[in-house]
Structures are given as C-alpha cells and as structure tokens.
C-alpha positions as CSV (number, residue, x, y, z in Angstrom):
1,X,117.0,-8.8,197.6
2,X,119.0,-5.6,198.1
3,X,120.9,-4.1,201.1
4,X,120.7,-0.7,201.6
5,X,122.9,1.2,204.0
6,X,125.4,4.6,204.7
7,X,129.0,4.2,204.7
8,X,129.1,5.3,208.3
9,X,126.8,2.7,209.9
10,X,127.5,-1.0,210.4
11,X,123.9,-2.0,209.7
12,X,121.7,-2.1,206.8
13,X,118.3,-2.7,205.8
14,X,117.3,-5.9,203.5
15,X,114.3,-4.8,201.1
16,X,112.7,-6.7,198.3
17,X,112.9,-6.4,194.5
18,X,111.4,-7.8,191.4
19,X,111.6,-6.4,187.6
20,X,107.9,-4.5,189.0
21,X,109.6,-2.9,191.8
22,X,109.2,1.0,191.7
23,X,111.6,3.3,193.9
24,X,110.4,6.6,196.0
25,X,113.5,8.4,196.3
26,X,114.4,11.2,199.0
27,X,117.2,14.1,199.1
28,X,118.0,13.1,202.4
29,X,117.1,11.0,205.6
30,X,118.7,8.6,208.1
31,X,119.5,4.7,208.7
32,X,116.1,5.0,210.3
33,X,114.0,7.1,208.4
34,X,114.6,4.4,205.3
35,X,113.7,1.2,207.8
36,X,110.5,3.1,209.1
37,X,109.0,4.0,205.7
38,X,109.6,0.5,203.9
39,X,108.6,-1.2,207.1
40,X,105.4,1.0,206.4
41,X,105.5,0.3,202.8
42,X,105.6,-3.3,203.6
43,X,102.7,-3.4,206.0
44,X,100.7,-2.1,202.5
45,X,102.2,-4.7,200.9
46,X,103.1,-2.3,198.1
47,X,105.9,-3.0,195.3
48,X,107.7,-0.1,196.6
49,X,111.7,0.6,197.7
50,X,112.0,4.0,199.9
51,X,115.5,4.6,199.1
52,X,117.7,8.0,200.4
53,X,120.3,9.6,199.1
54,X,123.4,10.8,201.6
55,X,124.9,13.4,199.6
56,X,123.9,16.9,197.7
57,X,121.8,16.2,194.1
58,X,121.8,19.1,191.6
59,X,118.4,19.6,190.7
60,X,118.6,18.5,186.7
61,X,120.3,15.7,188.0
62,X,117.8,14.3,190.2
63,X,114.8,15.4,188.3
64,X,116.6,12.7,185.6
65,X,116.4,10.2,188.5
66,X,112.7,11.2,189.3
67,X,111.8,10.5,185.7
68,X,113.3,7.0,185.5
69,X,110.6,4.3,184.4
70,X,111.2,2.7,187.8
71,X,110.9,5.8,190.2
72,X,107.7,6.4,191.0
73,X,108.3,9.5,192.6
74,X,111.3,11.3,195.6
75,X,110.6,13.7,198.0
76,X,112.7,16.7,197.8
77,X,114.4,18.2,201.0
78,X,115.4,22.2,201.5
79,X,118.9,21.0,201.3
80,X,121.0,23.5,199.1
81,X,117.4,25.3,198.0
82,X,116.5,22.1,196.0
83,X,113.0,22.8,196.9
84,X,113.0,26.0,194.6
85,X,115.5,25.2,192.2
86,X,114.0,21.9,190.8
87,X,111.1,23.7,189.7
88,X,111.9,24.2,186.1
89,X,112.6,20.9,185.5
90,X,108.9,19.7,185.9
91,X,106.3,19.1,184.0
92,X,103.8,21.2,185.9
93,X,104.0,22.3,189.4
94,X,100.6,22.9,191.5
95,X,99.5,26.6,191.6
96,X,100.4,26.1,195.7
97,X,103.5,25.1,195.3
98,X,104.4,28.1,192.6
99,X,103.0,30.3,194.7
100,X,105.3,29.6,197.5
101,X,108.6,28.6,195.3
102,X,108.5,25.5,196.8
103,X,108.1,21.2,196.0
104,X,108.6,18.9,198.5
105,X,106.7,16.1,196.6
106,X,107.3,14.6,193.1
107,X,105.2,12.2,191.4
108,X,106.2,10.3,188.0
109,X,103.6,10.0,186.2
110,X,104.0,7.7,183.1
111,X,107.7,10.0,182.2
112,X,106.0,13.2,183.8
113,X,106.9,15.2,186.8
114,X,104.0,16.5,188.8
115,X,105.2,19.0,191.6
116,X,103.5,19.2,195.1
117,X,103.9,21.0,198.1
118,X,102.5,19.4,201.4
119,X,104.3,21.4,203.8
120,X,101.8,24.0,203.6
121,X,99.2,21.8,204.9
122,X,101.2,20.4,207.4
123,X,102.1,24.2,209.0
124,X,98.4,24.7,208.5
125,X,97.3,21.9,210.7
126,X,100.2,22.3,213.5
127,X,99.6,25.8,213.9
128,X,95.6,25.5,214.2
129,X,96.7,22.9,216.7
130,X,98.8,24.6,218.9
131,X,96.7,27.7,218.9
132,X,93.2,25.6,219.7
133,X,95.5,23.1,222.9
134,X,96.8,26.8,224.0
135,X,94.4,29.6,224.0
136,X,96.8,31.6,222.8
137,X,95.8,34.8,220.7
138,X,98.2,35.5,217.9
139,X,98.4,38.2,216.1
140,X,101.2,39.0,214.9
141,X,104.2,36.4,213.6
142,X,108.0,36.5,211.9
143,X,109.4,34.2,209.7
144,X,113.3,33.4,210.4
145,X,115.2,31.9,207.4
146,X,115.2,31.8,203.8
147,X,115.1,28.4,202.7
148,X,112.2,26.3,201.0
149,X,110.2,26.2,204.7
150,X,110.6,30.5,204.8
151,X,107.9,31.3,201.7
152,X,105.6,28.0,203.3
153,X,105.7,29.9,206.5
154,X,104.9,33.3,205.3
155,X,101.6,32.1,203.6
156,X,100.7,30.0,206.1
157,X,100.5,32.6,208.8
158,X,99.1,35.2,206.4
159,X,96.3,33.0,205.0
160,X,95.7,32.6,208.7
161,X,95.1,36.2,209.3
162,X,98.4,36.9,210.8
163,X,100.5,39.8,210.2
164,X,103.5,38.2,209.4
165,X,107.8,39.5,209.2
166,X,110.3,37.7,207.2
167,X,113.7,38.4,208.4
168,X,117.1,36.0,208.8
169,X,120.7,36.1,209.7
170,X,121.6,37.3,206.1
171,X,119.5,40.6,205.0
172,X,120.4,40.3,201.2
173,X,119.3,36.3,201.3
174,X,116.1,37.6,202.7
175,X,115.4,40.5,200.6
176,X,116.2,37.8,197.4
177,X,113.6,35.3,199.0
178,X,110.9,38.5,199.6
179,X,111.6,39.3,195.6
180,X,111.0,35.4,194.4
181,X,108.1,35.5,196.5
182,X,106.4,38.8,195.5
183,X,106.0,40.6,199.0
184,X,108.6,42.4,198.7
185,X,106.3,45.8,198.8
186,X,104.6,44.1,202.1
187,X,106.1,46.8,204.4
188,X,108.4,45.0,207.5
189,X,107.2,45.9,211.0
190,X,109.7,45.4,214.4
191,X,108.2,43.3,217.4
192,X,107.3,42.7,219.5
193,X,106.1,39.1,217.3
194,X,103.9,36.6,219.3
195,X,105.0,34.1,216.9
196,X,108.0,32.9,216.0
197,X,108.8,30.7,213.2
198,X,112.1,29.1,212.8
199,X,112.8,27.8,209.2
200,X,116.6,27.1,209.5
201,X,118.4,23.7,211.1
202,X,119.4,26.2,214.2
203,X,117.9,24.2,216.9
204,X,120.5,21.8,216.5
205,X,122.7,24.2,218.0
206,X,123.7,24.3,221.6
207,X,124.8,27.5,220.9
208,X,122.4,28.9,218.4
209,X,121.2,32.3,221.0
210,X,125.0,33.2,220.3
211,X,125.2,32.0,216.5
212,X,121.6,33.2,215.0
213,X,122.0,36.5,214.5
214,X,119.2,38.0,215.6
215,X,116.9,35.2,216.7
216,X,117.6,36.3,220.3
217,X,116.0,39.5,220.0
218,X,112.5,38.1,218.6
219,X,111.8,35.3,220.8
220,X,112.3,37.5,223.7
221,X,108.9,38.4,224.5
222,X,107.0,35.5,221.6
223,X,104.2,34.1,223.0
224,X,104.8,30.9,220.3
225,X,107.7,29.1,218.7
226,X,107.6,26.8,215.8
227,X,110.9,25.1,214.3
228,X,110.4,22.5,211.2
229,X,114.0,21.5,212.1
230,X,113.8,17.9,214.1
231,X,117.1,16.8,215.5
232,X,115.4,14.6,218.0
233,X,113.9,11.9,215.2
234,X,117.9,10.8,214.9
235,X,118.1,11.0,219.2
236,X,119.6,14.5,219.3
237,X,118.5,17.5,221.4
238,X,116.3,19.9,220.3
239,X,118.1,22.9,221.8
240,X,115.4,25.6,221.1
241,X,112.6,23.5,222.3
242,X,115.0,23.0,225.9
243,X,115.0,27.1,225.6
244,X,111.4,27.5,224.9
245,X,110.9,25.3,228.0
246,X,113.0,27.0,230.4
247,X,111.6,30.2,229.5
248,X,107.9,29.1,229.4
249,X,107.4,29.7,225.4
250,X,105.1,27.7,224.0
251,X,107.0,24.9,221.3
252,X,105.3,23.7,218.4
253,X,107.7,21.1,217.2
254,X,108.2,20.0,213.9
255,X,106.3,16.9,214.1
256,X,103.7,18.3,214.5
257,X,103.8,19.5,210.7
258,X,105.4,16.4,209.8
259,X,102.6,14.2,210.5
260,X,100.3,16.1,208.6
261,X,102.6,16.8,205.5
262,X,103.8,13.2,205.5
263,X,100.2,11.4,205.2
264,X,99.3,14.6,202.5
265,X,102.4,13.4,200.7
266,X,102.2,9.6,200.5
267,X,98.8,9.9,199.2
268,X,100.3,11.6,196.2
269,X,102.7,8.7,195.9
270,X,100.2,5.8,195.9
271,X,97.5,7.5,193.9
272,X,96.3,4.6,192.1
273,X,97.5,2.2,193.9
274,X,95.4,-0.4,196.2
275,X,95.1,-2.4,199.1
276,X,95.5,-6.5,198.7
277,X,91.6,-6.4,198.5
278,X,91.5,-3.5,195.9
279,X,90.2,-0.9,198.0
280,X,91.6,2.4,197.7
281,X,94.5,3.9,199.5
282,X,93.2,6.1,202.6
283,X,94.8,8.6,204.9
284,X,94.1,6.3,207.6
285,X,95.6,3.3,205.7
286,X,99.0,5.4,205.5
287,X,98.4,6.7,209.4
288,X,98.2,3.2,210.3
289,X,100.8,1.7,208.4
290,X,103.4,4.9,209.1
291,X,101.9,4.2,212.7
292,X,100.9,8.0,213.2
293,X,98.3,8.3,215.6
C-alpha cells in the first residue's frame, strides 16, 4: 500500500499495489482530482494507480516516464506548452491531434507512445450544447490565448462553420501559434465576435478585465463565453463566469468540455481492459464510475 500526497497538505490518499499494478500519470491536478479518479478506478476494480505530478516535466523527460513498463499511459496538461512540445517524442500521434499541435492523452502501448487529443471532442460537444439549451445564433467567434487549448479552439469553431479570430495578450506568441498551426494566411477580422473563447488560466483572476490585455474589448458585446480554465473544481471563484453573469453573457464553463473529453480519454486508457465479468469497458461504465451524469 502506498500513500500519496503534496507537501502542502496534511492528508493523503492510501491506494493499492501489486508487482501487476500499472500507473496513469498526469502533468498536474490536485489532492482531490487524484482521490476522485482512483476512487473511480477502484469502483472498476481495475489494477490501476492515478498518480499526479506537482511540478513542471520537460517533455523528453516525461515521455521516458510514459514509456516505463509500468505506466500505462499520463495525461498531458497545457502547462509550459507540454501539449505541443511532447510531440516528437512519440511513436505516432493521431492525424487530430497533429493537426491541432496538440496531445492531451498518451497511451503505452507494449514500449510505444500513441498520442491523442480528446479536447477537441470535448469543445465539440460543450459548444453544440450551449448553442442547442440557448438559441443562440453564432456566427462569428475569437480565440484568446496561445496555449495547447488555442489551436483546439480554432478548429473546433471553424469545423463548426464559424468564422473564427485568434488573438492574445502577446501578438508575437500569437502570430508563432497561427504559423505552427498553418492559418496564418486566414485573414483576421475586428468584432464585434459573438463568441468568445478563453484558452488562458485568466478567470482565476479577480482582476483579469484590468490584467488581459485586450479581453475587455471582445467580450463587450459577445453573445457567448467559453473558458477551459476551472478554478472552481479546487473551491475557487470563477471570476469571468461572476462577469458573464452580471452582465447577462451566456457562460459555457469548462466542465462542460471536461466531461466529454474526460470519458473520450479514459476509454483510450482502458482499451483492452474489462469488467470483473469480462465485458468490455463502455463510456457509460467510465460515466458511472467517474459519476458524470
């Protein structure tokens, strides 16, 4: 039996292990993001060990980790571009996930690395959503940021039909991200933008109308916001979601993506892997056990 914990907190959480035991490693996540997914892991009864790690990985180095006979995969986090920059260390990468410079989801595969990206169908679903609950016609969107979330974003809304912006605090980072990307050429238009998309940590921020440069301007007269940034999973306040509110802006939180992206990814992690009566995995197995719906 192993404790894991963080330095900072006083509690751990007591998991399991035998010489079968695989690990699913993460590039980041709190005290209670490891509980909930081996509590989940548990209710599957699964020889699996959901295990975080507090501080920045270079991308060789964890990619090393990832390959470890006794990982069976990690999820990968935009923290310090890892999404992109892990890239060339895998195997192959889905043609999805190249086409939007991004992996969130690595699976080991008998000593090779298979890169995924799920967050694409996650945005997918949580926009459909919101637009179907609202009514609300969109036609034209901005992306804000130019992390791993930022090229997601931008091919989400223009698969959707969406004319679609990408601009950020830092003009040069964007331009760099609209070069890796390959719509570079894709002329930029000013608003007014009915949708919004946040792809930076800045609704963590009581102060982030005075600290974003430019995100002021564009949600002025939006019709929709979505931020992938979710302080309130670790009980803090979502700041632009309070704004959005106050000013009667339709929100479409991050867990509304997260739901979605999170089933699409564990069933790339227990591919091949059954039930205690052999049956196959199913998204509804992994809703149920992650207690999602």
């Amino acid at each position: 039996m192993i404790k894991t914990s963080k330095s900072n907190q006083s509690q751990g959480y007591n998991v399991d292990l035998n010489t079968e035991t695989k690990f699913l490693l993460s590039t980041s996540g709190s005290q209670s993001s490891i509980e909930r997914h081996n509590k989940a892991l548990k209710v599957l009864h699964l020889n699996l060990v959901y295990f975080t790690f507090s501080q920045d990985i270079i991308p060789a180095a964890y990619a090393g980790l990832l390959r470890a006979p006794i990982v069976r995969g990690g999820a990968v986090t935009g923290r310090g571009g890892l999404k992109s920059t892990i890239i060339p260390f895998l195997d192959e990468v889905e043609p999805l996930a190249k086409r939007t410079l991004a992996v969130n989801t690595v699976v080991n595969n008998e000593g090779k690395l298979f890169g995924y990206n799920t967050d694409v169908f996650g945005l997918k679903n949580a926009i459909l959503q919101a637009l179907k609950e609202s009514k609300i016609k969109i036609k034209t969107g901005v992306v804000y940021g130019n992390g791993g979330v930022s090229g997601v974003a931008f091919h989400v809304l223009q698969d959707l039909g969406i004319r679609v912006a990408m601009v950020g605090r830092n003009k040069e980072h964007v331009l760099k991200k609209k070069l890796e990307l390959g719509i570079d050429k894709i002329s930029h238009f000013n608003g007014p933008y009915d949708l919004v998309v946040d792809a930076t940590p800045i609704s963590s921020d009581p102060l982030f109308l005075k600290n974003a440069v430019g995100f002021s301007e564009l949600i002025k007269n939006c019709k929709m916001v979505f931020s992938h940034n979710m302080p309130e999973l670790n009980g803090k306040k979502n700041y632009l979601e309070e704004y959005c509110y106050k000013q009667n802006i339709q929100f479409v939180p991050g867990k509304k993506m997260y739901v979605s992206q999170l089933i699409k990814q564990f069933g790339f992690f227990l591919e091949g892997y059954t039930k205690k009566d052999g049956t196959s995995i199913t998204e509804k197995d992994i809703a149920d056990a992650w207690k999602l719906r």
